[in-house]
PLY file of the C-alpha trace (Angstrom):
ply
format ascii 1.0
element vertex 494
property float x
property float y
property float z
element edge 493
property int vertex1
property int vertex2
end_header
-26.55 2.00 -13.61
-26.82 3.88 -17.47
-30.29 4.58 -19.05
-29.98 1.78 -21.71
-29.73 4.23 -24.73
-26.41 5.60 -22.75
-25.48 1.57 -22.06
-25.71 1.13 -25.89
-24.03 4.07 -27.11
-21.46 3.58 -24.40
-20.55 -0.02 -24.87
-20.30 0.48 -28.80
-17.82 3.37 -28.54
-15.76 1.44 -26.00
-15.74 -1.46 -28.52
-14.26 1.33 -31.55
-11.94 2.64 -29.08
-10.42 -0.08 -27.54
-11.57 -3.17 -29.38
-14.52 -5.43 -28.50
-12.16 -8.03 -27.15
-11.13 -5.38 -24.76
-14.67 -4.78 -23.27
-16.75 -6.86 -20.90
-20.28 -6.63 -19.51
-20.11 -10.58 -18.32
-22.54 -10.34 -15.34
-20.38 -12.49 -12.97
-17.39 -10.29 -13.56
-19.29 -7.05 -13.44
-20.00 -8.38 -9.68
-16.85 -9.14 -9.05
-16.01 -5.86 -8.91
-19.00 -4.19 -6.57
-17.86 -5.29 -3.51
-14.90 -5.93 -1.51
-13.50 -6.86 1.88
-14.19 -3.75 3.07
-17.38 -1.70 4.59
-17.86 0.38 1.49
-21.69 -0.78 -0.38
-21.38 0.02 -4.12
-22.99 -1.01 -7.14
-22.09 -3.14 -10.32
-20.11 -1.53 -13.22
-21.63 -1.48 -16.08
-18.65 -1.98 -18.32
-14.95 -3.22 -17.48
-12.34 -1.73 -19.95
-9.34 -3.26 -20.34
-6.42 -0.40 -22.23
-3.54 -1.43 -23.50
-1.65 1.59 -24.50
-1.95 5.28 -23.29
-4.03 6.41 -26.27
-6.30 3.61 -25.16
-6.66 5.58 -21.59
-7.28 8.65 -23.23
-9.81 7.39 -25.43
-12.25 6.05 -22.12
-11.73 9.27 -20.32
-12.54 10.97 -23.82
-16.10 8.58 -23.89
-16.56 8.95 -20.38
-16.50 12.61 -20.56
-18.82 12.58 -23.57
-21.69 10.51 -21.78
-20.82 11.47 -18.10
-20.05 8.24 -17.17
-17.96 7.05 -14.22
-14.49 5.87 -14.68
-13.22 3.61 -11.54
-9.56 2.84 -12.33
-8.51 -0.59 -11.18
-4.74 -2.25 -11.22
-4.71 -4.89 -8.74
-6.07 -8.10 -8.68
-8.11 -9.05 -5.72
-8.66 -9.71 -2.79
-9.13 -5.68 -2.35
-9.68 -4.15 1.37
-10.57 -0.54 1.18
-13.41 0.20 -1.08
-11.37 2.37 -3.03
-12.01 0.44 -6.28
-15.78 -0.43 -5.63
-18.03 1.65 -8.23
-20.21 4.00 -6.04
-22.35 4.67 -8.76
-21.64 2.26 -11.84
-19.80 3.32 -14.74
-17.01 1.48 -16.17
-14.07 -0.19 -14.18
-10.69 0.79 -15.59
-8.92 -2.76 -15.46
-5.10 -2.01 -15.96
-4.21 -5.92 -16.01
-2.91 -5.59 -19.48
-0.82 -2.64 -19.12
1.86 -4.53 -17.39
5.02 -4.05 -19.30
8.80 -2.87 -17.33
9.46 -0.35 -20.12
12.72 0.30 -18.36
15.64 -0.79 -15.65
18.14 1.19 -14.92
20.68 -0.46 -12.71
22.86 2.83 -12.19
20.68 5.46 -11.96
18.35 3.01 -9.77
15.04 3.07 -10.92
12.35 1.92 -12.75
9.83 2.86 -15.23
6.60 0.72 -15.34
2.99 0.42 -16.37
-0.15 0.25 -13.68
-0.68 -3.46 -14.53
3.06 -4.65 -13.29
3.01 -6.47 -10.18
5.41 -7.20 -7.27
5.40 -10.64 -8.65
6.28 -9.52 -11.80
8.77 -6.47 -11.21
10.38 -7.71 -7.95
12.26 -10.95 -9.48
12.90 -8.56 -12.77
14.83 -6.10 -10.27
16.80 -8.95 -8.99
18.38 -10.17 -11.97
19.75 -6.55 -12.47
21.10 -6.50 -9.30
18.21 -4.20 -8.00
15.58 -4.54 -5.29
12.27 -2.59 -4.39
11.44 -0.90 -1.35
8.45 -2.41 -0.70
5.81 -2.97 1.81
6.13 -6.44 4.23
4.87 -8.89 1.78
2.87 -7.34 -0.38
0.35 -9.60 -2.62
1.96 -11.45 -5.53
-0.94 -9.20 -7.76
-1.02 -6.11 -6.06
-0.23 -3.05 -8.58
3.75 -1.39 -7.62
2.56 1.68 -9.10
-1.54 2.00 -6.99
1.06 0.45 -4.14
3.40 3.67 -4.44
0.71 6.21 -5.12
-1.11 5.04 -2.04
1.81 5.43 0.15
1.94 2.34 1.82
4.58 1.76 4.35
8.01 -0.02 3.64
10.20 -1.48 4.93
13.72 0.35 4.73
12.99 3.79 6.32
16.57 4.74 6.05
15.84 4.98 2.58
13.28 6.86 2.63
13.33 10.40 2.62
9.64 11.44 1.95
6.53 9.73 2.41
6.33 9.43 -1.43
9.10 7.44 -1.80
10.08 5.09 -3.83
7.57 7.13 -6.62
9.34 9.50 -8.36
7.77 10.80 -11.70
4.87 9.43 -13.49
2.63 10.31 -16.75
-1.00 10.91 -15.88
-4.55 11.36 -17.87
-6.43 13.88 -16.08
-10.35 13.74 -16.14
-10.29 16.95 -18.41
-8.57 14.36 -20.61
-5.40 16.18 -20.62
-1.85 14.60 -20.85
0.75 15.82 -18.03
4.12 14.41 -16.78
5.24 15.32 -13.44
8.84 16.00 -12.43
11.44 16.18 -14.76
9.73 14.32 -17.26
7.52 17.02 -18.01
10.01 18.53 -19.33
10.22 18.68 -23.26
10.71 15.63 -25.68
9.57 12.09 -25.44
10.08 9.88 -21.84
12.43 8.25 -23.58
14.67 10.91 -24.98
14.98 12.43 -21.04
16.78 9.26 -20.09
18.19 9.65 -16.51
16.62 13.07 -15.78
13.23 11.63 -14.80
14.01 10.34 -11.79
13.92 13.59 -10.40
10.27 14.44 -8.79
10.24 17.97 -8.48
11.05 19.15 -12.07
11.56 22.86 -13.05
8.83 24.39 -10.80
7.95 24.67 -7.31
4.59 22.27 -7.31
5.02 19.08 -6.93
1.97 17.64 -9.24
2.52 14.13 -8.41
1.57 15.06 -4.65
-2.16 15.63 -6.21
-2.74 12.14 -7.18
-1.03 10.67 -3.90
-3.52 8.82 -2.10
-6.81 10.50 -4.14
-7.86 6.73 -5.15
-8.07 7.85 -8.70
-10.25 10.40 -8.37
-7.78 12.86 -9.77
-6.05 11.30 -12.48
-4.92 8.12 -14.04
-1.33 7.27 -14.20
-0.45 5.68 -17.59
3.29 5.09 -16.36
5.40 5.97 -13.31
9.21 6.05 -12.31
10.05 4.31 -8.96
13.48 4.45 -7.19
15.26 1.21 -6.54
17.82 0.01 -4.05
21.20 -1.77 -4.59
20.67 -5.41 -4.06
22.47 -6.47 -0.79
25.41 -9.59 -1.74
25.56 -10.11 2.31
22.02 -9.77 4.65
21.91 -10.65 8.28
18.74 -10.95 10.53
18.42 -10.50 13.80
15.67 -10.44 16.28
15.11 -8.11 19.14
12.09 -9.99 21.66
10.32 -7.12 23.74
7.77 -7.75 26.69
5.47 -4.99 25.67
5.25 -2.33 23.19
6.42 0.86 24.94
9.26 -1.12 24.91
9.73 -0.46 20.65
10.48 2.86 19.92
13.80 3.65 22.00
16.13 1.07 19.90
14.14 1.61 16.95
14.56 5.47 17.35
18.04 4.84 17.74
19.17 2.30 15.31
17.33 4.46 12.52
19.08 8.29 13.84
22.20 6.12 13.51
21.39 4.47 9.90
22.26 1.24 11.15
19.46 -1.46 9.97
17.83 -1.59 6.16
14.78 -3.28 6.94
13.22 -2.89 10.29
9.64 -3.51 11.59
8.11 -4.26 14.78
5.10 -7.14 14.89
3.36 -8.66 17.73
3.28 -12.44 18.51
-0.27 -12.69 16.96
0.78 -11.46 13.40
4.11 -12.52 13.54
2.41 -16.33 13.65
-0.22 -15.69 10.92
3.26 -14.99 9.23
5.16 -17.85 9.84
2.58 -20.68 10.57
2.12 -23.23 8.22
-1.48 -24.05 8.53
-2.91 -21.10 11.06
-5.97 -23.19 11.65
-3.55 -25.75 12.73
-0.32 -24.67 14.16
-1.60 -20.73 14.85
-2.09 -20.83 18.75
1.81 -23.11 18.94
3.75 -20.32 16.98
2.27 -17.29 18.99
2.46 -19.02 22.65
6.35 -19.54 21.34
6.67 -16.03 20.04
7.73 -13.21 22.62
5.02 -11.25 22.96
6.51 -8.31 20.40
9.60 -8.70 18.33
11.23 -6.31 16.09
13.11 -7.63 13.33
16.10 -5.57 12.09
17.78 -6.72 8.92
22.11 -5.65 8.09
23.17 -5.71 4.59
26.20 -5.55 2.95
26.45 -4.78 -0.96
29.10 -5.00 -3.59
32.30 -3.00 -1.89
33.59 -4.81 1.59
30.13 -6.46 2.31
31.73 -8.42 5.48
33.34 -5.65 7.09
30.19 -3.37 6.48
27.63 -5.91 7.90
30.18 -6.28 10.91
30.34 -2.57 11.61
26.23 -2.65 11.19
26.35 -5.25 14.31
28.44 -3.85 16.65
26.24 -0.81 16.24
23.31 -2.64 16.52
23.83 -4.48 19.66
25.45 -2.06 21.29
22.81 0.35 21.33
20.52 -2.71 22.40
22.92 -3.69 25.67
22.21 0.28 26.39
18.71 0.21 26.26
18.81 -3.09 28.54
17.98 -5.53 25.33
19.34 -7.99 23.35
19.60 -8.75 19.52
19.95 -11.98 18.62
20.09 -14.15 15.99
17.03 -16.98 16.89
13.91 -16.45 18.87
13.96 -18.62 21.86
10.97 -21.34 20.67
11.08 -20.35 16.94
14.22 -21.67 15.90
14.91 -22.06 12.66
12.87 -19.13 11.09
15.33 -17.02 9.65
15.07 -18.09 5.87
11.13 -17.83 6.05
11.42 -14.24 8.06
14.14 -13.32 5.23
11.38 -14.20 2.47
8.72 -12.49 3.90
10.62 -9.18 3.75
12.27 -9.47 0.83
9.43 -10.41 -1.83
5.66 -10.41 -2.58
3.04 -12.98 -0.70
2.95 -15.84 -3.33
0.52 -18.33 -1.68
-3.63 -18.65 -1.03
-4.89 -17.23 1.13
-2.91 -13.90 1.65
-1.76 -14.04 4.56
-4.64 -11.16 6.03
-6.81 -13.95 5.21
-5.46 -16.61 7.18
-7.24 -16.49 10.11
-10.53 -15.57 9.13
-12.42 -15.56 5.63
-12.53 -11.49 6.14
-10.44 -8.83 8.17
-10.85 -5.39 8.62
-7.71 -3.12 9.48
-7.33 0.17 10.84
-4.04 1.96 10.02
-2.97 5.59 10.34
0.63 7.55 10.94
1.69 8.72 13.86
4.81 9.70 15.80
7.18 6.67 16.13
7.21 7.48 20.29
3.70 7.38 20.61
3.32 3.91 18.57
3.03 1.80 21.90
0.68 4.46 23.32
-1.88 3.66 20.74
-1.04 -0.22 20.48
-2.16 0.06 24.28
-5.24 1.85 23.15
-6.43 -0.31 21.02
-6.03 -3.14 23.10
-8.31 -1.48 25.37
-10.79 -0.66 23.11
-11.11 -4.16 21.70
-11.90 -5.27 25.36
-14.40 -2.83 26.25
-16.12 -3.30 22.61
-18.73 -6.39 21.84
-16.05 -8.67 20.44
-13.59 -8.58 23.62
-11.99 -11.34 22.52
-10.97 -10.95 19.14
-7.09 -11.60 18.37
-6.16 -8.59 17.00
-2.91 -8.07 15.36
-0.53 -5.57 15.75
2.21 -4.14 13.66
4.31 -0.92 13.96
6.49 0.14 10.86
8.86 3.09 11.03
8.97 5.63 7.98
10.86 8.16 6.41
14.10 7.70 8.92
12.21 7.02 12.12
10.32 10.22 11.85
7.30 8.64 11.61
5.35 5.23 12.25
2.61 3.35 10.27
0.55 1.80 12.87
-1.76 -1.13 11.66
-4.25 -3.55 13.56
-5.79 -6.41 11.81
-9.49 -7.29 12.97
-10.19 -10.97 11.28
-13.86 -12.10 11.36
-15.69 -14.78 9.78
-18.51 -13.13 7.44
-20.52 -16.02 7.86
-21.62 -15.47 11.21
-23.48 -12.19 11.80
-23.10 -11.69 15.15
-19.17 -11.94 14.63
-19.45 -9.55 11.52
-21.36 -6.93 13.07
-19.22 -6.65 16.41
-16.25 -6.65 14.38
-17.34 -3.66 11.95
-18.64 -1.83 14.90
-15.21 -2.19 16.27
-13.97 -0.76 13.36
-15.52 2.41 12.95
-15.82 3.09 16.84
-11.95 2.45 17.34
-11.15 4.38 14.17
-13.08 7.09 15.49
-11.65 7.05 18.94
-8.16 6.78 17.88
-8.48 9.76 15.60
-9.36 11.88 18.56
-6.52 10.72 19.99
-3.86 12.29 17.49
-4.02 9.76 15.01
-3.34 10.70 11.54
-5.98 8.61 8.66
-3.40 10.35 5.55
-5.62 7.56 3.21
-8.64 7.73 4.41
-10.84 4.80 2.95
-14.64 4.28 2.77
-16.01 5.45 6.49
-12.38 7.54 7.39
-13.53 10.14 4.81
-16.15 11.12 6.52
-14.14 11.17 9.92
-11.21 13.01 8.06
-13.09 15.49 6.19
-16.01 16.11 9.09
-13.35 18.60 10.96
-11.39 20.02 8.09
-13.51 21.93 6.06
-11.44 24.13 4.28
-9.08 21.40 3.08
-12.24 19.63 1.62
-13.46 22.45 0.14
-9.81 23.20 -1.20
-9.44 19.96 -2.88
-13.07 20.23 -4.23
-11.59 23.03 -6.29
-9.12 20.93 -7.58
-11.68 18.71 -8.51
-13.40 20.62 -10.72
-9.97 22.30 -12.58
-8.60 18.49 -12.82
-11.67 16.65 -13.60
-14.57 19.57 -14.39
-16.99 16.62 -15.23
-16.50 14.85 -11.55
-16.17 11.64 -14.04
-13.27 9.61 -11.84
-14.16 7.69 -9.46
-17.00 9.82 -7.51
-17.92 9.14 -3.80
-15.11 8.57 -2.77
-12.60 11.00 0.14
-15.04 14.58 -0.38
-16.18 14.23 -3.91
0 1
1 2
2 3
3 4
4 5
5 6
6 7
7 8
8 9
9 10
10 11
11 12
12 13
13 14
14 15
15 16
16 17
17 18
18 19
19 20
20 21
21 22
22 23
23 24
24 25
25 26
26 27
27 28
28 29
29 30
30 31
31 32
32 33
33 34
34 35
35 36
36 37
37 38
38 39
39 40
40 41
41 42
42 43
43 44
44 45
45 46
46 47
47 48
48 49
49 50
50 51
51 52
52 53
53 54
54 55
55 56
56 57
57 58
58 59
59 60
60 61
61 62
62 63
63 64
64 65
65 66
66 67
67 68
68 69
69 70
70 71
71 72
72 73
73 74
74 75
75 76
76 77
77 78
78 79
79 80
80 81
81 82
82 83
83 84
84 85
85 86
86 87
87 88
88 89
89 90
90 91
91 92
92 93
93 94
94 95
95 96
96 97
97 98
98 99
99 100
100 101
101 102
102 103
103 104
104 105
105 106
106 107
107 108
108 109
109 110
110 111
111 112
112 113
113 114
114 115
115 116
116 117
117 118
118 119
119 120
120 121
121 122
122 123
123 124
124 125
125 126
126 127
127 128
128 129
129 130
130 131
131 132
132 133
133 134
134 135
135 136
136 137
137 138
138 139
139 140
140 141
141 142
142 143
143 144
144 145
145 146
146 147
147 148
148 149
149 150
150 151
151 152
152 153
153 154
154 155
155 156
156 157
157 158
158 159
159 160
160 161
161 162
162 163
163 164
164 165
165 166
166 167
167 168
168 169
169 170
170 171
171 172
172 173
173 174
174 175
175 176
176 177
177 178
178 179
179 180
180 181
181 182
182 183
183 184
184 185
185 186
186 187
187 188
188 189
189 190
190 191
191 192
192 193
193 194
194 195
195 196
196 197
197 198
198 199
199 200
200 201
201 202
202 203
203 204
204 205
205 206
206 207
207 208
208 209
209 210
210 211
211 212
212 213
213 214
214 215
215 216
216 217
217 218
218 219
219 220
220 221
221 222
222 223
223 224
224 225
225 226
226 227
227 228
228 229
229 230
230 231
231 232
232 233
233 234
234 235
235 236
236 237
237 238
238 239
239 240
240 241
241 242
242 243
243 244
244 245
245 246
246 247
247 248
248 249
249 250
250 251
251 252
252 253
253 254
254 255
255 256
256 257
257 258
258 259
259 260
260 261
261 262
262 263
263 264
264 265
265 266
266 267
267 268
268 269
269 270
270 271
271 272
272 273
273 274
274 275
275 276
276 277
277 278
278 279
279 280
280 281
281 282
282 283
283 284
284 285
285 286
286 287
287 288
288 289
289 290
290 291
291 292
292 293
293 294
294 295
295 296
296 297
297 298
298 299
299 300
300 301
301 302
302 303
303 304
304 305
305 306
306 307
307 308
308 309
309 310
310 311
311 312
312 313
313 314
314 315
315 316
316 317
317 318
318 319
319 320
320 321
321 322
322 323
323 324
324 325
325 326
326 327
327 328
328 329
329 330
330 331
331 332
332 333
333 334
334 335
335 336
336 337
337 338
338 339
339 340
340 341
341 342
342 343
343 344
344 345
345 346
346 347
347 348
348 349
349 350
350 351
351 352
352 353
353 354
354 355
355 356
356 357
357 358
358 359
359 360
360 361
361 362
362 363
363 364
364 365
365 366
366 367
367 368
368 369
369 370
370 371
371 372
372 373
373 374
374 375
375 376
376 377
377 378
378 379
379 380
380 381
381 382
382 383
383 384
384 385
385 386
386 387
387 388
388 389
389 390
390 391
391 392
392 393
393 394
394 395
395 396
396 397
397 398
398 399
399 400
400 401
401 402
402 403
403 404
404 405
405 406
406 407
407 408
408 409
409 410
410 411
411 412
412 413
413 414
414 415
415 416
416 417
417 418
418 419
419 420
420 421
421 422
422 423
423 424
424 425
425 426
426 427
427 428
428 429
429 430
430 431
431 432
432 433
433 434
434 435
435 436
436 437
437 438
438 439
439 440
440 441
441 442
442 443
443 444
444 445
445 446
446 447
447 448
448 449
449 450
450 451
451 452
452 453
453 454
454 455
455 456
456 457
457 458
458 459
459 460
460 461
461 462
462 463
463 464
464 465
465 466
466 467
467 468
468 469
469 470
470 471
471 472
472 473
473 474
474 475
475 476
476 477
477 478
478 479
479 480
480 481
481 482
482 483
483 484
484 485
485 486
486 487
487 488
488 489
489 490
490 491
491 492
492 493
């Protein structure tokens, strides 16, 4: 927490800068903030800060620099699960709620421009009556950030459309802690964002560095983005579901493999039975254990889409394609689940817009849940599904229902494997098994070849321990970026 002279002289500035409507230090929403669902311990901010406007931003980093105060830049709204937003030393939170306007859609260059504050609830409905639609992650909270969402690379659903693991971001305006302005891509090119109309959709700009790559995954200890570019897809006129049951994982990564080196499916995913239920049951404390004994014990669900030109005859070439390569590989696609008729609307939803109900749906099962999630090769996915099923039975919660879900990236070159661990934080015993679980498995499975590319809270220390030059490396950055080490220290090596 500030000396009080600095809390004085801090809060009063804040109030010049930004207005005093704009600046809280209400005790119950200063706690709000100082811990999450995660394992990370922090402490209370001592101011939140809401901006409005760019020269708002520039203003906190400018009073932040002055005192040497922490800046913790939050978009979201909760619940939060990594730590990455928890103050590890006070400060003021950087709430970006009220930055939140579209300032542009462009339905034929496909993308667009937005403030940290919009939301999938906000921008995915927007895209839709322009005949656009996101690339997004599988049902995403209603109130998480599209822009903290892109710059933290999580995993979506249409890997055929993506063609880095940056994608859908393309450019986007940044505050560095030095306080200095910079636009990546082609919009840091000269003139206004406006005035380069089409030309900032193009992330590499003039030069050979690829700036935005510096604030991918840093948890805003590198910069704050102001405003950011992201690509968007045609919105499909014709979409088809089908559902391809497996016994066991190993099973997952032939017809995936396949149906992605032939660019047959838009979205496609692979989830077992346990988080395929939390999905689709009503009331999990209710109907939970019905919905996963119906469930095969993996399914992956492989969406065909047909757009403006010849929809039918696309989506009918898609099929052949797709079940033939199934009959070859000794499956079958089809359009039900046998025992889970009926689902294809609610399956549909879930991949095609944010999590609108309470709890989110991580939450269903428990009042808390950890997950562990890491890249790896798309062939080795059921390899470390099998791992961690072992590792959950040998550890002191043996028999936790843990979830499982396998999405492939950037063309089938890669795989986000994730693993839900839900707990009730109520009972210690539970709790403590559970979070010894978590870091013991994370461990384990890093030694194993998994890849931690954002590591949270506890992974920093696991990613970093080996790697020294890279940490030392991107402690030089640090210091050119943000000499003053004012955004959000303690977290990855800083």
């Amino acid at each position: 927490m500030l000396a009080p002279d600095v809390c004085s002289a801090v809060g009063q500035e804040l109030a010049r800068a930004v207005g005093a409507e704009n600046v809280s230090n209400d005790a119950a929403t200063l706690k709000s903030f100082a811990l999450d669902g995660s394992l990370v311990t922090g402490t209370c901010p001592d101011f939140i800060a809401y901006p409005h406007n760019k020269a708002d931003v520039r203003e906190i980093v400018r009073i932040a620099n002055g005192h040497h105060v922490a800046l913790v830049p939050v978009s979201s709204g909760p619940p939060r699960f990594h730590g990455d937003t928890v103050p590890s030393r006070g400060g003021i939170v950087v709430d970006f709620s009220r930055m939140r306007q579209i300032v542009k859609l462009d339905a034929v260059s496909r993308y667009a421009m937005i403030e940290p504050g919009v939301t999938y609830g906000e921008l995915v409905p927007a895209l839709e009556r322009q005949g656009m639609k996101l690339n997004a992650p599988l049902a995403p909270r209603a109130n998480k950030s599209v822009l903290t969402s892109c710059l933290e690379r999580e995993a979506t659903l249409i890997p055929k459309y993506q063609y880095d693991y940056m994608d859908p971001l393309l450019t986007l305006e940044v505050i560095y802690g030095s306080g200095d302005e910079f636009r990546t891509g082609s919009a840091s090119g000269p003139g206004s964002p406006e005035s380069l109309k089409a030309d900032k959709v193009n992330p590499w700009g003039p030069g050979a560095i690829d700036y935005y790559r510096l604030l991918s995954a840093a948890q805003g200890s590198m910069g704050i983005a102001t405003w950011a570019v992201v690509r968007t897809e045609v919105l499909p006129t014709l979409r088809k579901l089908y559902f391809i049951p497996l016994e066991n994982p190993q099973q997952m990564s032939a017809p995936l493999d396949a149906l992605l080196r032939r660019r047959v499916v838009d979205e496609c995913l692979a989830l077992d039975n346990t988080n395929l239920a939390t999905l689709l049951a009503d009331d999990p404390s209710r109907d939970f254990a019905a919905w996963k004994t119906a469930l095969p014990p993996w399914t992956i669900i492989a969406c065909v889409a047909g757009y403006q030109r010849r929809p039918a005859e696309r989506v009918a070439i898609q099929e052949r394609y797709l079940t033939d390569i199934c009959r070859s590989l000794g499956l079958q696609a089809q359009t039900t689940l046998p025992g889970a008729g009926g689902i294809e609307d609610a399956v549909l939803r879930l991949i095609s817009g944010p999590w609108n109900r309470e709890p989110y749906w991580k939450l269903r099962r428990a009042d808390r849940c950890h997950e562990i999630f890491f890249l790896a090769p798309l062939s080795k996915a059921g390899y470390f599904v099998e791992l961690m099923r072992n590792l959950v039975a040998k550890s002191r919660c043996p028999d936790l229902d843990c979830g499982a879900y396998v999405q492939p990236l950037v063309q089938g070159r890669g795989a986000h494997c994730a693993f839900l661990l839900p707990c009730d934080s109520s009972s210690g015993d539970e709790a403590d098994a559970v979070r010894d679980l978590f870091l013991s498995a994370s461990e384990t499975l890093m030694k194993k070849g998994a890849f931690f590319s954002r590591p949270y809270g506890p992974w920093a220390d696991i990613a970093y321990r080996n790697y020294p030059d890279g940490a030392t490396m991107l402690r030089t950055l640090k210091q050119i970026f943000d000499p003053n080490g004012i955004l959000n220290p303690g977290k990855l090596c800083f």
